[in-house]
C-alpha positions in Angstrom: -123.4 165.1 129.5 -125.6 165.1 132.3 -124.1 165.4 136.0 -125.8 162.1 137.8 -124.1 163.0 140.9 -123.9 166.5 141.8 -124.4 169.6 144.2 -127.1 172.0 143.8 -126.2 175.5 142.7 -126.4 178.8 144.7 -129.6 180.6 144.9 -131.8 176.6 145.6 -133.8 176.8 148.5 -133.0 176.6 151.9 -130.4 174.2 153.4 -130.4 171.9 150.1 -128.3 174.8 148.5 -124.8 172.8 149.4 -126.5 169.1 149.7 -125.8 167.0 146.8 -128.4 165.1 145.1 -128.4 161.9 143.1 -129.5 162.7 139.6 -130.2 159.4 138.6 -128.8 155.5 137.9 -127.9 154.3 134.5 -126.1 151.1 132.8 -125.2 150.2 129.6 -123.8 147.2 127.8 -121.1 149.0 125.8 -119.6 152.7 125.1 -121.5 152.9 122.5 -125.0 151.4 123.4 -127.6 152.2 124.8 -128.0 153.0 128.4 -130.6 151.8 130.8 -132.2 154.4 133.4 -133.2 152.3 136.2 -136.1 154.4 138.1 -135.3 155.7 141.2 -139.2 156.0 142.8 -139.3 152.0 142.4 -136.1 151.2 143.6 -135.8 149.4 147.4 -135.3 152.1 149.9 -131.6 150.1 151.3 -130.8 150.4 147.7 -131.7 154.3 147.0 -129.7 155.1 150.5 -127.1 153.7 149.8 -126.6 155.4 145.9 -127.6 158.4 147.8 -124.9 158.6 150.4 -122.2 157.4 147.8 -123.3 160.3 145.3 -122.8 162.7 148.5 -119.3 161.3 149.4 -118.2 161.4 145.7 -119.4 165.0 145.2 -117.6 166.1 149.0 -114.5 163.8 147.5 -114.2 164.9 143.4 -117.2 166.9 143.0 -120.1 166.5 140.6 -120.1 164.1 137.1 -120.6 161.0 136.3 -119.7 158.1 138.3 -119.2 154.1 136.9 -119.4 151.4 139.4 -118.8 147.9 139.2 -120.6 145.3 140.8 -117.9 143.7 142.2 -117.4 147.1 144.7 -121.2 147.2 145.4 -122.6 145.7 148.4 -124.3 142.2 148.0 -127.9 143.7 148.1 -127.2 146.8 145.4 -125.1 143.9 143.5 -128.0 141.8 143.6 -130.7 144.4 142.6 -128.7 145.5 139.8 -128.5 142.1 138.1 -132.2 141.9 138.6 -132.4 145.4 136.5 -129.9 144.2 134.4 -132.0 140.9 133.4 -134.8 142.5 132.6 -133.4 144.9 130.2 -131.5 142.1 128.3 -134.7 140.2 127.7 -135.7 143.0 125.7 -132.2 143.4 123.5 -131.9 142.4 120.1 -129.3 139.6 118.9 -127.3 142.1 117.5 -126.8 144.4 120.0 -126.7 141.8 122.5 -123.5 140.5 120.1 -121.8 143.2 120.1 -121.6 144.5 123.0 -118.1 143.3 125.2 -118.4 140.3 128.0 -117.6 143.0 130.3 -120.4 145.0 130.0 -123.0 142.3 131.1 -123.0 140.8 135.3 -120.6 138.5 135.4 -123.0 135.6 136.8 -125.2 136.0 133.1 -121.6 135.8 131.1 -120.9 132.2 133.3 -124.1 131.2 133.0 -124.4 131.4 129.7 -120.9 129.8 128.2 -121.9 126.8 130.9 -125.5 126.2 128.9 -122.6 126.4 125.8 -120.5 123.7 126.9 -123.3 121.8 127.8 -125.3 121.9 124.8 -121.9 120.8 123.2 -122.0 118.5 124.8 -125.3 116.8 124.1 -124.6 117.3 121.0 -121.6 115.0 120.7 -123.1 112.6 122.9 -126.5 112.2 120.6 -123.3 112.1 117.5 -120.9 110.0 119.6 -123.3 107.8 121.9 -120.6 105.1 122.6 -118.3 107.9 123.6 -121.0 109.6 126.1 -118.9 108.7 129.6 -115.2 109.9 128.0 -116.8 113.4 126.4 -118.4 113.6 129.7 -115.2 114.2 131.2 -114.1 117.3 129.4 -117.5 119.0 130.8 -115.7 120.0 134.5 -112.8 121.1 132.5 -114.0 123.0 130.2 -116.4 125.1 133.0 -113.5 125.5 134.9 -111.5 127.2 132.0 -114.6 129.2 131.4 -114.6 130.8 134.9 -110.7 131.3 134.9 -111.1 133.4 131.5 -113.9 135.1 132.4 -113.1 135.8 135.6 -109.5 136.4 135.8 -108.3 137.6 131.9 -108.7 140.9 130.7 -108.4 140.5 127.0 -111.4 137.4 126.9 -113.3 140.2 128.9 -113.2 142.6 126.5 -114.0 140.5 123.4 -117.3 140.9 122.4 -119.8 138.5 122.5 -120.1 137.4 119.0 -116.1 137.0 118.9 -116.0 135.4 122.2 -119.2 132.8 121.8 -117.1 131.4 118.6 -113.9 131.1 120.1 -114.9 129.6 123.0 -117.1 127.0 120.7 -114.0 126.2 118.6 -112.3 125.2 122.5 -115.6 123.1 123.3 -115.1 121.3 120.0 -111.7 120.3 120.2 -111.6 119.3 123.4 -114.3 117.2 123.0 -113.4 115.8 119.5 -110.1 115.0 121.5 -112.1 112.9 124.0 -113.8 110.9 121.1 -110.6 110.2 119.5 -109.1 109.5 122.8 -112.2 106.9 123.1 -111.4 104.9 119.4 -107.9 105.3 120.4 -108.1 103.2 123.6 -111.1 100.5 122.2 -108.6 99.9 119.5 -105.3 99.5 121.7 -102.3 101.9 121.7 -100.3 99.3 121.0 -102.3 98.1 118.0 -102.4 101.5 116.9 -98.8 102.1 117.3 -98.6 98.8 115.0 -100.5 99.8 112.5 -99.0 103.2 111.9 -95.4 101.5 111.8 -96.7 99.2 109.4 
């Protein structure tokens, strides 16, 4: 595999013989997929120093290989550069790869965003099926996004589902909870009481 972060060996020239050199930046969205080169002559100079002096102190600290970062330990403008990179190779992924690779493999920001436009679009759905129960489904919107961010955020087995798994999982939540808030509507228009009534009856 090649070394991305390493020293040069004996016999380069001059006072580069002991200087390590970054090889290169790379991501991919799972073990298995492919991985992403992001070009080093285009990248911002604040980002390239930074990669730079982190390959050096990782090659001075553990010597050469490769490294894996996380965005999380990155500073905000590397962070921010790499979703950027990381955007624009998504556009150009298939369905199926994009499905099988693991929620923690893509930024975390693109995950969010894109289980919020899920609980959203369920629910305009029930509200175009259920338009007398618009204001109660409405409710279960804040909830739901706030559940989303815990899992994502904070649980280790939701971020290692893959996307396929995780997209229908999460759908089935979206749909109960907001079935729950339609039956919750017909339950109060009808009366609890009136209800309790007619089950005893």
């Amino acid at each position: 595999m090649k070394e991305f972060f390493k020293r040069k060996k004996d016999g380069d020239t001059q006072a580069e013989s002991s200087e390590p050199k970054l090889g290169g930046v790379f991501f991919g969205f799972s073990e298995q997929g492919q991985k992403h080169a992001v070009s080093m002559a285009d990248m911002p100079e604040d980002v390239k120093a930074y990669l730079e002096e982190l390959g050096r102190q990782t090659c001075e600290e553990n010597g050469g290989g490769v490294v894996t970062l996380s965005s999380d330990n990155m500073p905000d403008y590397v962070a921010e550069y790499m979703r950027e990179q990381t955007n624009r190779f998504l556009k150009g992924m298939d369905e199926d790869e994009i499905g099988e690779a693991r929620l923690i493999d893509f930024p975390r920001e693109v995950v969010q965003a894109s289980f919020f436009d899920m609980i959203d679009a369920s629910f305009e759905r029930y509200a175009r099926e259920y338009p007398e129960c618009r204001d109660d489904i409405r409710l279960s919107v804040g909830t739901l996004k706030v559940i989303a961010e815990i899992l994502l955020n904070t649980d280790e087995d939701w971020q290692g589902l893959k996307v396929n798994d995780a997209g229908r999982l999460f759908g089935g939540i979206c749909m109960a909870m907001m079935e729950a808030c339609v039956m919750a509507h017909n339950l109060n228009k009808v009366g609890w009481e009136d209800r309790k009534d007619e089950e005893n009856t």
